[in-house]
C-alpha positions in Angstrom: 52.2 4.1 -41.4 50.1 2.4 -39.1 47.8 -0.6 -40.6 44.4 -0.1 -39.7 43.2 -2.3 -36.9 40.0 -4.6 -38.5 37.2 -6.0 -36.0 36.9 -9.6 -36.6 34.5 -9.8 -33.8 31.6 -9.7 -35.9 32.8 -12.4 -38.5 33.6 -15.0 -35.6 30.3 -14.6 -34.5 29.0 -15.6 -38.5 31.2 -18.1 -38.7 30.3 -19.8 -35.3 26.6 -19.0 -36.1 26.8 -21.4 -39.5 26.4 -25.0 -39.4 28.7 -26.5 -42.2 26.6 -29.8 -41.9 22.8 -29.7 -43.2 20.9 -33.0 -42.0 17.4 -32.6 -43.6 13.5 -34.0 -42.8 9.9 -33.4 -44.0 6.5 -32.1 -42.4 4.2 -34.8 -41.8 1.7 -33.3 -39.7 1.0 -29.8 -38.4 -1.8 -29.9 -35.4 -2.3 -26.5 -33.4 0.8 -24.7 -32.6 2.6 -28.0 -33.5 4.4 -28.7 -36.4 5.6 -33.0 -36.9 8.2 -33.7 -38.6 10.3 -37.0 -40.2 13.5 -37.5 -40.6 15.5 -35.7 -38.4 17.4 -36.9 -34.9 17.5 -33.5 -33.4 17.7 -32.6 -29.4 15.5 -30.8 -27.1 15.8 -27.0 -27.8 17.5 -27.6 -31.1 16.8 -25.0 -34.1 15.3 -26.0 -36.8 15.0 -24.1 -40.2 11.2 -25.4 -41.8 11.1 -24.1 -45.6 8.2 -22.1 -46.3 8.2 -21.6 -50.1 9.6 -22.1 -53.2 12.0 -19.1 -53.2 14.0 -20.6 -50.3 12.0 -18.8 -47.5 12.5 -20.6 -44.1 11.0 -20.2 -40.6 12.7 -21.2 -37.5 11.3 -23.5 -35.0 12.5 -25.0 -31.7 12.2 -29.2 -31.2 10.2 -29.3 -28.0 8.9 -32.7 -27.9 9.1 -36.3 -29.3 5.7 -38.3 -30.3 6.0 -42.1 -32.2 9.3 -41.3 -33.5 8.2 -38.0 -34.8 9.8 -34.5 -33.8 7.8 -32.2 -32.5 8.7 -28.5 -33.2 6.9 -24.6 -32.3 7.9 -22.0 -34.8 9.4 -18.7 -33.7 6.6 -17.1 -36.4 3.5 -17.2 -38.3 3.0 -20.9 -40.2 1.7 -19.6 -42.9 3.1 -21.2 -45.8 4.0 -24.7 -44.5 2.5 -27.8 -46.6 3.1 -31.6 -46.0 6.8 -32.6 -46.9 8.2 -29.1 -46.5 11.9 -29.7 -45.9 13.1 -29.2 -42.1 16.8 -28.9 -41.2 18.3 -28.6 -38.2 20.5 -25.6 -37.8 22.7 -27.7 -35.1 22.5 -25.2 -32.1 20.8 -24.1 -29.6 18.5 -20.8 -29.5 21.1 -17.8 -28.6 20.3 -14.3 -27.5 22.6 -11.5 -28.1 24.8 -9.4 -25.5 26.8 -6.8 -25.0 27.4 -3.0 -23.5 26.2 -1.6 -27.0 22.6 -2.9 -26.4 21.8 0.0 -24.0 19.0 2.2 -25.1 18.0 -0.5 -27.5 14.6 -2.4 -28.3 14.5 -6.0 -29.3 12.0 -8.4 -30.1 11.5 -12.0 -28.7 14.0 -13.0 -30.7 16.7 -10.7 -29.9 16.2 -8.9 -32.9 16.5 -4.7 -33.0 12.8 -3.1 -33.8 14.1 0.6 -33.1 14.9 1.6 -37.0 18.6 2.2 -35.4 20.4 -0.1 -37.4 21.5 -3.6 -36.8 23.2 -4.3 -33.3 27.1 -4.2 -33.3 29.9 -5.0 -30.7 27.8 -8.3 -29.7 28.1 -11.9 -29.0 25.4 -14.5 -29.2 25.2 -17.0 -26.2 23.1 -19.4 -25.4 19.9 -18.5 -23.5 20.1 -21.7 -21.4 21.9 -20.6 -18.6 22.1 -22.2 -15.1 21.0 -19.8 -11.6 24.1 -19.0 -9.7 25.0 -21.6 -7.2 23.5 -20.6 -3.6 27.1 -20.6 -1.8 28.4 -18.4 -4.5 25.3 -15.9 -4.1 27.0 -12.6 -1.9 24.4 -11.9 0.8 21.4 -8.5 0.3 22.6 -6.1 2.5 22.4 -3.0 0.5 19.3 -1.1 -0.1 17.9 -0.6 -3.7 16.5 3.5 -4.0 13.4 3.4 -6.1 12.7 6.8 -5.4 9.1 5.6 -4.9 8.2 6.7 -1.1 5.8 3.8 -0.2 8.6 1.2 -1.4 11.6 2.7 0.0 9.8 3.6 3.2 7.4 1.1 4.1 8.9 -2.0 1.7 12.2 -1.4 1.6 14.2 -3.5 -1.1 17.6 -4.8 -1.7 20.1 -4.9 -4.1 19.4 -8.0 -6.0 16.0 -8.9 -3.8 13.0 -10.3 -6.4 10.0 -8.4 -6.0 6.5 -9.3 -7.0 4.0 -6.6 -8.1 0.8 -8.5 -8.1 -2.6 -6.5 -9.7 -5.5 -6.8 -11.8 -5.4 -5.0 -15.3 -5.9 -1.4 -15.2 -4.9 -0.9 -11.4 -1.1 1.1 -12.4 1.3 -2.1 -13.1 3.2 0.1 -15.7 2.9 3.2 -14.6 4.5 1.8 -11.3 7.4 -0.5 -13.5 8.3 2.9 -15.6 8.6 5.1 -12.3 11.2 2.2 -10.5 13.0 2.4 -14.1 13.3 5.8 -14.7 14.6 6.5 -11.2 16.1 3.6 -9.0 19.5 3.7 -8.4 20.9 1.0 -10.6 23.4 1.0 -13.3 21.4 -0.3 -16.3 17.9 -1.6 -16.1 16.5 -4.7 -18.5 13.0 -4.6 -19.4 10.7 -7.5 -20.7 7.3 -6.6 -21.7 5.9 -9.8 -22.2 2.4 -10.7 -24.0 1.4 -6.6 -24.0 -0.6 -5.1 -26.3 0.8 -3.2 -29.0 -0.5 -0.4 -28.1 0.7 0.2 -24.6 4.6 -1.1 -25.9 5.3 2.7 -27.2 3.3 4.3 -24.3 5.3 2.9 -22.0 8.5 4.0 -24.0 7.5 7.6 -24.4 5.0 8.2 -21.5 6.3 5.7 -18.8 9.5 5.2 -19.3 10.6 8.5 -20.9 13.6 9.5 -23.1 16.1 9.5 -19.6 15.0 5.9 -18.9 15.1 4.3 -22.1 18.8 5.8 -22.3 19.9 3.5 -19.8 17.8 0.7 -20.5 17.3 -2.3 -22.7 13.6 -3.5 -24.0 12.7 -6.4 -25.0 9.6 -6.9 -26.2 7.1 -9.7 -27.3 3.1 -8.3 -27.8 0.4 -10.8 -27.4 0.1 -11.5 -31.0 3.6 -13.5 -31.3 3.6 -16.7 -31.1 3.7 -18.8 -27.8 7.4 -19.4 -28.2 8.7 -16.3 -28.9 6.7 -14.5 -26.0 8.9 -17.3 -23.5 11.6 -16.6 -25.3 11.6 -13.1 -25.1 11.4 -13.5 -21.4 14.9 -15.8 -21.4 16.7 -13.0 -24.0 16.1 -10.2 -21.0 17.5 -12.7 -18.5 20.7 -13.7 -20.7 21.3 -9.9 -21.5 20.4 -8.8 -17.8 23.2 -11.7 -16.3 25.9 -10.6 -19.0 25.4 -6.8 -17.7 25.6 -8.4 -13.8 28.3 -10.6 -14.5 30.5 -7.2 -15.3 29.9 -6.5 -11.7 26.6 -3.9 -12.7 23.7 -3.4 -10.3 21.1 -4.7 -12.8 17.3 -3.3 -12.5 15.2 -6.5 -14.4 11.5 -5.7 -14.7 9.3 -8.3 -16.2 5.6 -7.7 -17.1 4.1 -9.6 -17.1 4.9 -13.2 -15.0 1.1 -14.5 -16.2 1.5 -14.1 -19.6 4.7 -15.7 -19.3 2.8 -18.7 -17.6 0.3 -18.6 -20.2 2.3 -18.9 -23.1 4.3 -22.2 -21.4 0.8 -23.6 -20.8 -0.2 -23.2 -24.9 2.9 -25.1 -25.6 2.1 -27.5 -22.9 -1.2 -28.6 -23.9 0.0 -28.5 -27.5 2.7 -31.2 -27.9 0.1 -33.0 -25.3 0.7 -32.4 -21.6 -2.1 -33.3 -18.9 -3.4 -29.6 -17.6 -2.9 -29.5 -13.4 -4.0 -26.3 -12.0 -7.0 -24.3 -13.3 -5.6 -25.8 -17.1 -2.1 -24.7 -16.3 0.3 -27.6 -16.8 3.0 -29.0 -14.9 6.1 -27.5 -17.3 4.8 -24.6 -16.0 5.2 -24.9 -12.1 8.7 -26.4 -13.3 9.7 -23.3 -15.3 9.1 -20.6 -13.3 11.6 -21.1 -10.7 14.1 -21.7 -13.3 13.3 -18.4 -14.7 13.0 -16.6 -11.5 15.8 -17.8 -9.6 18.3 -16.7 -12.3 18.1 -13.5 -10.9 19.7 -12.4 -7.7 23.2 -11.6 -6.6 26.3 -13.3 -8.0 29.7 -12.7 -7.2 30.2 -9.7 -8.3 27.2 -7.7 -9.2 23.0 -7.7 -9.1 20.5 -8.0 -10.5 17.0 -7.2 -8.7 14.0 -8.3 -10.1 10.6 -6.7 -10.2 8.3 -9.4 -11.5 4.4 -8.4 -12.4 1.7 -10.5 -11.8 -1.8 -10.3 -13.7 -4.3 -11.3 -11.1 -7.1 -13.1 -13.1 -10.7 -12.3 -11.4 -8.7 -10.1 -8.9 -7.9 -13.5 -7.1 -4.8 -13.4 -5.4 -4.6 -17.0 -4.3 -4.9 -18.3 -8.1 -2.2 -20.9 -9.1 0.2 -18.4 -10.7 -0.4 -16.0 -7.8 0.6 -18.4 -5.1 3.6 -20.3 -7.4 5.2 -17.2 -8.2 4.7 -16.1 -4.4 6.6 -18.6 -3.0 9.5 -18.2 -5.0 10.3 -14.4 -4.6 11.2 -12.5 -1.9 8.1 -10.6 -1.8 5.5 -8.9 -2.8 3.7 -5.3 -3.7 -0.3 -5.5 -3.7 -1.6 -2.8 -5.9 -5.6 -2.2 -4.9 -8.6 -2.0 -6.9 -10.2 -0.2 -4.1 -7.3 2.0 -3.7 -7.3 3.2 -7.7 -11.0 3.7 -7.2 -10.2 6.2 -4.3 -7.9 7.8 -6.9 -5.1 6.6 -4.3 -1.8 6.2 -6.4 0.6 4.2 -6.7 -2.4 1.7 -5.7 0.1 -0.3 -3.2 -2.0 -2.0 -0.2 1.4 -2.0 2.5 -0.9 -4.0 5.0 -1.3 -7.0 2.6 2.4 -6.4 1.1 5.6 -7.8 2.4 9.4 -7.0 2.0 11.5 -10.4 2.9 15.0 -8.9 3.7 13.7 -5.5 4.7 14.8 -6.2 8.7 18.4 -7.0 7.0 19.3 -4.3 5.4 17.3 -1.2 7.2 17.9 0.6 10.3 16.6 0.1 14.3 15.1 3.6 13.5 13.8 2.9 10.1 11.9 0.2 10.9 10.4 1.3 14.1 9.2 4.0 12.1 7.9 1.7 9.4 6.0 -0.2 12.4 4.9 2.6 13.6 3.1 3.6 10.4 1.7 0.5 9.7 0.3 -0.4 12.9 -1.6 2.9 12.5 -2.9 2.2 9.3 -4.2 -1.1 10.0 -5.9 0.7 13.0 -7.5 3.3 10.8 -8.6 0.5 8.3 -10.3 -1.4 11.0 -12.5 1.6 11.6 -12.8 3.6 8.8 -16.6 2.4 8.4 -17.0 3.3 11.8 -15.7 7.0 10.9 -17.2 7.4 7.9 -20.3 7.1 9.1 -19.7 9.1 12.4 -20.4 6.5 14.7 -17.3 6.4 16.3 -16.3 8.5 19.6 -13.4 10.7 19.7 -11.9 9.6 22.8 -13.5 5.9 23.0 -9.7 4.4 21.9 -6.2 6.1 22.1 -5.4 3.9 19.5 -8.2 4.6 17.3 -7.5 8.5 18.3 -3.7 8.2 17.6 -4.6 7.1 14.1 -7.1 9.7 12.8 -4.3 12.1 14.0 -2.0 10.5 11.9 -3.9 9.3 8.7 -4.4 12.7 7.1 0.1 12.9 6.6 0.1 8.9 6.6 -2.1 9.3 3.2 0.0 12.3 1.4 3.1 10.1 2.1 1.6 6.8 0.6 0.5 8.9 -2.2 3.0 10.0 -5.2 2.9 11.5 -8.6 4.7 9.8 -11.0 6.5 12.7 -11.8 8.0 12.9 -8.4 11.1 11.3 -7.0 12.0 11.0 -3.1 15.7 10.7 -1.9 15.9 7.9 0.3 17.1 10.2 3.4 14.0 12.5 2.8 11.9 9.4 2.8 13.0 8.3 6.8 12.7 11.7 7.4 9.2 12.0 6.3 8.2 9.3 8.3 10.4 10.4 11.4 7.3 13.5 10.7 4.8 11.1 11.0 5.7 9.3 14.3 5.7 13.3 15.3 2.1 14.3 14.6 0.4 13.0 17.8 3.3 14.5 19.9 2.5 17.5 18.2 -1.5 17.6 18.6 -1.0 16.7 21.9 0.7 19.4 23.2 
């Protein structure tokens, strides 16, 4: 008889989790989001465990700073319960996110911990959430494109596998209507998604009404609502980095969507100013310039598989050159406009193609696609340049070919840009619509 084969998986994992020496310290001071503490000799993004009570309750927090010999340390929770000389001990490791194939269809907090009511997470490792971008001679080039199944995208911004993407907006324009559309159908193996600093409301929207059943199948969540503390809302961003490189490192095409990049920002920014860092830009301090490309440039190609990014950005005052706006800019490989004005027309998805850009869409597209991309958005700057003019019937039918060329053409230029979220476009039909459009005048001509 066969012995039965026992998993000691999850017991190395325990074992290498515990910390056989306990080094201990007291709270001396606790200012803001900052709890001091005495005692300890502890490194940069160390765990510590702070007790909060007399029944051998503990809260963890991460050392972020150093002030007159003092440790400086953010919890990963509330504070309540902390009182001066509450025993600190370092837990001797760095913070670690979980990973493996069983997280699909799973939702995690910041912390990496399961908030679905399925049951604790099995088949996983914890790794270390401070892990290095892939080194640029080792990235494989973008020459693949990435089907969202969103028209406007695929046809007019077409992206690659393992491109980064910003999707840049004010609140209430279609951010996660437009995220939950790309997840549910892009053609990627597994997509990771971070919402960052939402409210709680909009977390199980986006689940049920966004995402849907089909999507969250093949997805993991992790999410981190704007109540949380500072800490855990960045760390909730690293956790659906580490998970989304351990699915790419298996040679996956990895979907990571991340809403929102701002809030992200923001919550550096309170931890910043709180251990005492001079603000820079428009109170945003320098840590945060410093830790966005760290973030951001983790994703990408590797050797073997992708993972492409689609990054929101929360446009404060609908100002598109604010600090965060132009930072995060210049770091991806594009970027997807969504329009007030647009939503207001009752236009969506609220995309504005003129003012968005596609980096390595001239790589990876076709002579014929792009002409026909050109062709189309030459015709709708045209039509934008005039539509005053039109609306108010002071232009003359036959005053500009141009001009004339483009009111031909806008009526099946609009129906294209235009999508229910509902509805999903093969890439092929996509080309082939616009081949239709670049038809029109030929066709009213004749």
């Amino acid at each position: 008889m066969d012995k039965p084969v026992i998993d000691l998986a999850r017991y190395r994992n325990a074992i290498t989790r515990l910390n056989p020496l306990s080094i201990s310290g007291r709270v001396v001071q606790v200012v803001g989001l900052t709890v001091e503490t005495m005692g300890l000799n502890c490194q940069i993004g160390e765990i510590c465990e702070i007790q909060t009570g007399d029944h051998g309750a503990t809260l963890n927090a991460e050392v972020t700073g150093f002030r007159n010999n003092h440790m400086l340390l953010m919890p990963l929770g509330s504070m309540e319960g902390i009182q001066p000389d509450s025993t600190v001990r370092s837990v001797a490791r760095a913070f670690k996110a979980p990973v493996g194939m069983s997280l699909t269809g799973r939702v995690l907090n910041g912390l990496g911990e399961p908030i679905d009511n399925k049951g604790p997470l099995e088949n996983v490792e914890w790794v270390s959430t401070n892990q290095t971008p892939p080194h640029p001679l080792q990235r494989t080039a973008i020459d693949e494109p990435l089907v969202t199944g969103v028209r406007v995208i695929d046809g007019m911004l077409t992206c690659g596998k393992g491109q980064r993407m910003g999707i840049f907006a004010g609140s209430g324009v279609g951010k996660s209507t437009l995220l939950g559309s790309i997840a549910r159908n892009s053609h990627s193996d597994i997509a990771v998604i971070a919402l960052i600093g939402e409210r709680g409301r909009e977390v199980r929207e986006f689940l049920e009404r966004d995402l849907g059943p089909e999507g969250l199948a093949r997805s993991v969540i992790i999410v981190s609502t704007s109540d949380q503390p500072a800490l855990v809302r960045m760390k909730a961003a690293v956790v659906a980095m580490t998970i989304a490189e351990f699915f790419r490192d298996r040679g996956m095409d990895v979907m990571f969507m991340m809403d929102s990049v701002t809030r992200y920002a923001m919550a550096q920014r309170e931890i910043g100013l709180s251990i005492g860092e001079p603000p820079a830009s428009k109170g945003y301090t320098p840590s945060v310039f410093a830790m966005l490309p760290r973030l951001l440039e983790r994703a990408g190609r590797g050797e073997l598989g992708s993972i492409t990014g689609f990054f929101t950005v929360l446009v404060e005052g609908d100002d598109f050159n604010e600090p965060i706006c132009d930072a995060v800019r210049g770091i991806l490989d594009g970027h997807i406009i969504l329009s007030r004005a647009l939503a207001a027309r009752n236009h969506y998805p609220a995309i504005d193609v003129l003012n968005s850009v596609s980096r390595v869409m001239p790589a990876i597209s076709t002579r014929e696609h792009l002409q026909l991309a050109s062709f189309a958005r030459k015709n709708l700057a045209v039509f934008e340049k005039v539509r005053d003019l039109v609306n108010i019937g002071a232009y003359v039918k036959g005053s500009d070919p141009e001009v004339d060329t483009a009111l031909l053409v806008q009526p099946v230029l609009t129906a294209f840009l235009q999508q229910d979220r509902s509805d999903v476009t093969e890439f092929e039909k996509t080309v082939q619509y616009l081949s239709e459009i670049s038809k029109v005048t030929s066709i009213q001509l004749v």
